[in-house]
C-alpha positions in Angstrom: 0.0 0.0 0.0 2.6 2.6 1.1 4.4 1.4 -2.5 1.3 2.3 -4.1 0.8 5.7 -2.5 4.7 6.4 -3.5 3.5 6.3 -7.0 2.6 10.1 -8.0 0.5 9.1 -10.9 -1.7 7.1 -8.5 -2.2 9.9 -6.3 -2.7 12.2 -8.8 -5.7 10.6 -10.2 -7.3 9.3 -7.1 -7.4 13.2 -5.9 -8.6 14.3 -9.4 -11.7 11.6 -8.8 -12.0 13.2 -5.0 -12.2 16.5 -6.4 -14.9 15.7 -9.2 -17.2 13.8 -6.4 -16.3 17.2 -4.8 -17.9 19.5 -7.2 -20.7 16.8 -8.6 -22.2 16.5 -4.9 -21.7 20.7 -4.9 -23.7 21.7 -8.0 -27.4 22.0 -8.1 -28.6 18.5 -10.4 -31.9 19.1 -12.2 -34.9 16.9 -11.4 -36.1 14.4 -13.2 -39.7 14.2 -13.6 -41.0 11.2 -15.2 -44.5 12.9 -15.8 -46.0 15.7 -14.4 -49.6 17.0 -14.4 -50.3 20.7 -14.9 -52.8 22.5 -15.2 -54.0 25.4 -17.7 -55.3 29.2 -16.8 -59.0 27.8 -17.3 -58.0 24.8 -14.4 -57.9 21.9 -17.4 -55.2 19.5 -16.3 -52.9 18.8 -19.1 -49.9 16.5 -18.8 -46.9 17.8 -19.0 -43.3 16.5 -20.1 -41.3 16.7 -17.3 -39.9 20.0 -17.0 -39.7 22.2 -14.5 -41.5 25.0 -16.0 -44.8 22.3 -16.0 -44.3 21.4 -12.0 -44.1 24.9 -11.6 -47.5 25.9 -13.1 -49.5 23.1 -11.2 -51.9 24.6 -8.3 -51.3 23.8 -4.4 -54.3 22.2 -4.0 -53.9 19.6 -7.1 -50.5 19.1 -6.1 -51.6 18.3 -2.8 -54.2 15.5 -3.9 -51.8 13.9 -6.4 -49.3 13.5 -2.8 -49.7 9.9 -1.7 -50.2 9.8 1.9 -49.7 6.8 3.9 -51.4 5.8 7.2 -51.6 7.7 10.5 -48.6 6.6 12.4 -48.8 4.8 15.8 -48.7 7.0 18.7 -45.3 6.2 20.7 -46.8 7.9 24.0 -50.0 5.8 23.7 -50.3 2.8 26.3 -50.7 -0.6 24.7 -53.1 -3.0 26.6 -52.7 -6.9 26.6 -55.3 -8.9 24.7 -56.2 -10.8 27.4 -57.5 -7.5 29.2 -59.5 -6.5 26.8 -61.3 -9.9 26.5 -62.0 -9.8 29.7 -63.9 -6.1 29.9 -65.5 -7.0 26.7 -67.3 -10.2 28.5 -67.8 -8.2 31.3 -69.5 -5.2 29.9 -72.8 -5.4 28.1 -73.2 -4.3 24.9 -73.4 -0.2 25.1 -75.4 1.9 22.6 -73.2 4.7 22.8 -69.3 4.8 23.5 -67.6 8.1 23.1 -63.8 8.0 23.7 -60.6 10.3 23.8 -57.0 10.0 23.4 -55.0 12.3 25.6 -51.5 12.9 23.2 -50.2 16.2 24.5 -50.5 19.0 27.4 -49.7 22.7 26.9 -50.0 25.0 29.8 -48.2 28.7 28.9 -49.4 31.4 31.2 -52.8 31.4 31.5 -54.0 29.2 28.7 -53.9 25.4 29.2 -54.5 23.5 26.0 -54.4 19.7 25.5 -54.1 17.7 22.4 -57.3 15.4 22.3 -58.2 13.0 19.5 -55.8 14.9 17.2 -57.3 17.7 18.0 -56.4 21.1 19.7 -58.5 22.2 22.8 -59.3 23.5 25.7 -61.0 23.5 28.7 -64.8 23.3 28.4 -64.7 21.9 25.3 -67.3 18.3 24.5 -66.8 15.4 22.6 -69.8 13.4 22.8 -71.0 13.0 26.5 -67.6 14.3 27.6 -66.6 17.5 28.4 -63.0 18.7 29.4 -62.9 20.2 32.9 -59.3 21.3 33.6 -55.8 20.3 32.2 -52.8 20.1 34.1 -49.0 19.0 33.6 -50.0 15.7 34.1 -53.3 15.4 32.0 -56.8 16.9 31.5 -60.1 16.1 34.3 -62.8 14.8 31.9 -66.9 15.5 33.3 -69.9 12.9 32.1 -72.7 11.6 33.6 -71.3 9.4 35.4 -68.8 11.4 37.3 -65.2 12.7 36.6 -62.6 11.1 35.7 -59.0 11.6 34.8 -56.8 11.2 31.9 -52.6 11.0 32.2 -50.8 12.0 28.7 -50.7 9.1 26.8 -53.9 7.9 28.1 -57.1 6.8 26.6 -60.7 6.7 28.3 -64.1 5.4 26.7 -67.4 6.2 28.6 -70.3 3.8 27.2 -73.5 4.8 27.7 -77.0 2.6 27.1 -79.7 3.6 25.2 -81.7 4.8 28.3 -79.5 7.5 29.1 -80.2 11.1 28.1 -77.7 12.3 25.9 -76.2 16.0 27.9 -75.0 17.2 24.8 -75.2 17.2 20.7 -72.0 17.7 19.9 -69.7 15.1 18.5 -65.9 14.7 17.1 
């Protein structure tokens, strides 16, 4: 080896290699498109060739809808129960006419504003989903109200409330 990197010649060529990966990895490369949809001033999609002045010329919201979007990931924070725990309440339980349900992800509590991420979505406190209605949230989680009673939910969490038929619903509103 040290024979080898005697040889000028060797040297030479392997930094003349170095410094094209150099300057190939530095310039800007132009995309290839394979096919790309655009669309006219009257909003008639047309297909395009591939070049760049086509993708530039397509609208947000078409470009959006051709995006393939795959499944909601799993939540990391989210508690996973055992099979045979969930058998169990299910033989336990009746059959319920009405279950409503949330999924605590996220707390944010800046000042005076406490907000908690619920079933994807942004609230805060007095807010319903279903039969439930979001008392308070803390650091550690959000104090849920129902007909039942109160209950509380820890970040991560999830809580179902099922209610029969016979029960008057307290509220219209719904995720």
């Amino acid at each position: 080896m040290r024979k080898l990197l005697n040889n000028p010649w060797l040297v030479g060529a392997i930094a003349v290699i170095a410094l094209g990966f150099v300057i190939h990895s530095i310039l800007p490369s132009k995309p290839h498109y394979s096919q790309v949809a655009s669309e006219t001033a009257d909003g008639t999609p047309t297909e395009g060739n591939g070049d760049v002045a086509d993708a530039s010329t397509i609208s947000i919201p078409n470009a959006l809808k051709a995006l393939a979007i795959s499944s909601p990931l799993r939540d990391p924070f989210a508690l996973t129960a055992s099979v045979e725990k969930t058998a169990a309440v299910e033989k336990e339980a009746p059959p319920a006419d009405s279950v409503d349900s949330v999924h605590l992800s996220a707390v944010w509590i800046q000042k005076d504003s406490n907000l908690a991420l619920v079933n994807g979505r942004i609230v805060g406190p007095g807010e319903e989903f279903g039969r439930l209605k979001i008392e308070s949230a803390t650091s550690e989680g959000i104090w849920i109200t129902h007909w039942k009673g109160r209950n509380f939910v820890s970040v991560g969490g999830d809580f179902s409330l099922s209610t029969p038929a016979t029960q008057p619903s307290t509220s219209t509103s719904s995720l």
